[in-house]
N, C-alpha and C positions, 0 to 999 in steps of 0.2 A: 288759323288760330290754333296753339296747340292746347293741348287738354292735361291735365294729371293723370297718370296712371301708376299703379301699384304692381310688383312685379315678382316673382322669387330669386335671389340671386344662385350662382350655382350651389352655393353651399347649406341651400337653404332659408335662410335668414331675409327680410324684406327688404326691397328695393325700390326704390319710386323713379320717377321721370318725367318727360314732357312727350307726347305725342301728336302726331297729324296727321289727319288720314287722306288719302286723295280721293278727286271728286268721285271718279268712278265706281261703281257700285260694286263691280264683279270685284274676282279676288285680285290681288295684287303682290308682287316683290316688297320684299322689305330691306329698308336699312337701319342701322342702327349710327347715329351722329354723336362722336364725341367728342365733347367740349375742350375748348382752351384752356388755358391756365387761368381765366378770369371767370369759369363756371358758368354756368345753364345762364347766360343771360338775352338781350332782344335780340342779338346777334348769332346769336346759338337758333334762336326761336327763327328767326329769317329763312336761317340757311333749311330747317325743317320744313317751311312754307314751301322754299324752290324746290325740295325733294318730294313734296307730295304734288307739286305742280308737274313735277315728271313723271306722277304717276305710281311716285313710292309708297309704304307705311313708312315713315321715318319716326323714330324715337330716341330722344338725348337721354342716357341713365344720369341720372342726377349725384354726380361723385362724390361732391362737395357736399351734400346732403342739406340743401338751402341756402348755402354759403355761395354769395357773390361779391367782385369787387371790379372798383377802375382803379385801382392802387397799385402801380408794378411792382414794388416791394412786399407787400400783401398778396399779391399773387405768387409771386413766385415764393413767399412761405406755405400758403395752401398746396403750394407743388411739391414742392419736399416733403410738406407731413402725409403727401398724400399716401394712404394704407395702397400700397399696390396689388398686393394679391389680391386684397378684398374688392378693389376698381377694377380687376379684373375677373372676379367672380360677378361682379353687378352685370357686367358687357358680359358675359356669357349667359347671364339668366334672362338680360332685354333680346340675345339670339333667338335661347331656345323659345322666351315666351313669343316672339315675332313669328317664329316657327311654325308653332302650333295652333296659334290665331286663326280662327273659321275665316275669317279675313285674307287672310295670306297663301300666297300659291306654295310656301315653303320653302323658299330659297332668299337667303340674307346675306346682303355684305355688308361690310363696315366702313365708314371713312369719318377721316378723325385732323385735327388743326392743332398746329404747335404740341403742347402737350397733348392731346387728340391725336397727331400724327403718328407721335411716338406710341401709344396706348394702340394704335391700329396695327403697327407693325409688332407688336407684342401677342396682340389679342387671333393676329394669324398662324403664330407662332404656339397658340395652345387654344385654339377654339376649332376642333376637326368640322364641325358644320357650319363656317361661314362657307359661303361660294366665292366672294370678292373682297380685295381691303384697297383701298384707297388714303394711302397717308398725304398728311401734305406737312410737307417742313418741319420734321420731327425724328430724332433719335430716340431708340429706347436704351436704358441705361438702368440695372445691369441688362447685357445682350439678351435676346431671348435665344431659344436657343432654334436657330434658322433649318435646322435639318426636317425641323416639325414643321414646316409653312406646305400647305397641299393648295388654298386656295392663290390661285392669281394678283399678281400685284400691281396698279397703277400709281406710281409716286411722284409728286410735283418737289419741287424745292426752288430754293433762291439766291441765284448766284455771289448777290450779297447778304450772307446769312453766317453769321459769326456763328449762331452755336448749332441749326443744324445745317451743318455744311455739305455742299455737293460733295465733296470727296470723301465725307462720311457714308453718304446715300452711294458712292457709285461702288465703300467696300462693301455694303448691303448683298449689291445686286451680284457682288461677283461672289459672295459665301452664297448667293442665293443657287447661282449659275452651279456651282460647285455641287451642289445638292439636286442639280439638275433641274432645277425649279428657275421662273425666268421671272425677272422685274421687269416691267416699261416704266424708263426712269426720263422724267420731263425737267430741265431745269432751266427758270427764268432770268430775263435780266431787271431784278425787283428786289425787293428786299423782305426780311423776314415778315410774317403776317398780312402779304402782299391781296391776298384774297378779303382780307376784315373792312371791308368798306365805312365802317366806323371811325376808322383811324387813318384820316385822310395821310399824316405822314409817311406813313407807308403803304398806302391801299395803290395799286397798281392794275385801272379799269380792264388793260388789252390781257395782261396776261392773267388777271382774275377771269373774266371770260373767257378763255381759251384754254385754261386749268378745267373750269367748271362745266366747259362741253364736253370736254374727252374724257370729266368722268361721268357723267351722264353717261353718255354713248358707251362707258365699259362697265358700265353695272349693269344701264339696258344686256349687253352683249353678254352678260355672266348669270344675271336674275333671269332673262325672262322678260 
C-alpha cells in the first residue's frame, strides 16, 4: 500500500507523491516510478507494490498534481499542458529526496511508462545522480540533449507502436553510442502499453513479464 509523501522539487517549491517502502528493514535502493499519461493511478500504485516487492523504495512524483483520468482524449491534454521543466524538476527533488532518506543506501534509478518512458529518458539526460533509467515505450520531445546521459540505460519498446517507435528508440541508442554511452534496447512483438495489465486490449502477459524481469535484474545490477 502506498503512502503520501511531501517532497522539495529541485527548484525549491513543494512536491507530493505516492510511496512504498519494502518489507525489509535495513536500508534499501531506490526508485523513482513515473507515471503514464493517465496519472498516479491503481496502476501506477501496482507497479510501486512489485517494486518494493523487489526490494525497492519506489516513489511516483505526482505530475499531475491530483489529476487523474480513463479518458484518452483527457489524457493526452494533461500531456501536452504538462509544465515539463517543472516535471522534471519534481523527478529530480523525488531523486535527491530518495537519496538522502536514512532509509536508502543512496543509489536511485528511474523507470517511467509511455509518457513515463519518455520523462525517464529525459530525466537521464539532466539528473547526474540517477545510477539507472529504465524507459519503456516513450520518446522525449523536445530531444534532450543525449551527450549528458552518464547513467545506464535499459529500454523496452513495441514493435507495434505508432508513436513510440522502434526506429525511434534504435536512433536513441545509436546518438547514445556516439557519446560513447551504450543503450540495452529490448523490442517486443505487442503493442503500445503492452506492460498496463489493465488494458486487457493491449496488455501483453509474456512480454510484460520478461520486460519486467530484466528490469529488475538491471537495477538490482546498477542500485545495489
Amino acid at each position: 500500500m502506498s503512502e503520501k509523501v511531501s517532497f522539495p522539487a529541485k527548484d525549491g517549491s513543494s512536491a507530493t507523491g505516492e510511496i512504498v517502502w519494502p518489507k525489509q528493514g535495513d536500508k534499501s535502493p531506490a526508485v523513482v516510478l513515473i507515471q503514464e499519461w493517465w496519472g498516479v493511478n491503481d496502476h501506477i500504485r501496482s507497479l510501486l507494490d512489485r517494486l518494493a516487492d523487489a526490494g525497492f523504495i519506489a516513489l511516483a512524483p505526482d505530475l499531475y498534481h491530483g489529476k487523474t483520468t480513463k479518458d484518452a482524449t483527457e489524457a493526452n491534454r494533461l500531456m501536452v499542458e504538462l509544465d515539463k521543466p517543472r516535471a522534471l524538476a519534481e523527478i529530480a527533488g523525488a531523486v535527491r529526496f530518495l537519496s538522502a532518506h536514512e532509509r536508502s543506501t543512496g543509489k536511485v534509478g528511474v523507470i517511467g511508462f509511455c509518457m513515463g518512458g519518455a520523462l525517464s529518458f529525459a530525466a537521464a539526460a539532466t539528473i547526474p545522480e540517477l545510477a539507472a533509467a529504465v524507459p519503456f515505450y516513450g520518446i522525449p520531445s523536445p530531444a534532450p540533449d543525449y551527450a549528458r546521459v552518464k547513467a545506464p540505460i535499459l529500454a523496452h519498446f513495441a514493435a507495434r507502436d505508432g508513436w513510440a517507435t522502434p526506429a525511434a528508440a534504435e536512433a536513441i541508442q545509436k546518438e547514445l553510442a556516439a557519446h560513447g554511452q551504450s543503450m540495452e534496447l529490448h523490442v517486443y512483438d505487442a503493442d503500445h502499453a503492452f506492460v498496463n495489465d489493465t488494458r486487457p486490449e493491449v496488455y501483453a502477459p509474456e512480454a510484460a513479464k520478461l520486460a519486467w524481469e530484466r528490469s529488475i535484474a538491471f537495477l538490482k545490477q546498477h542500485l545495489g
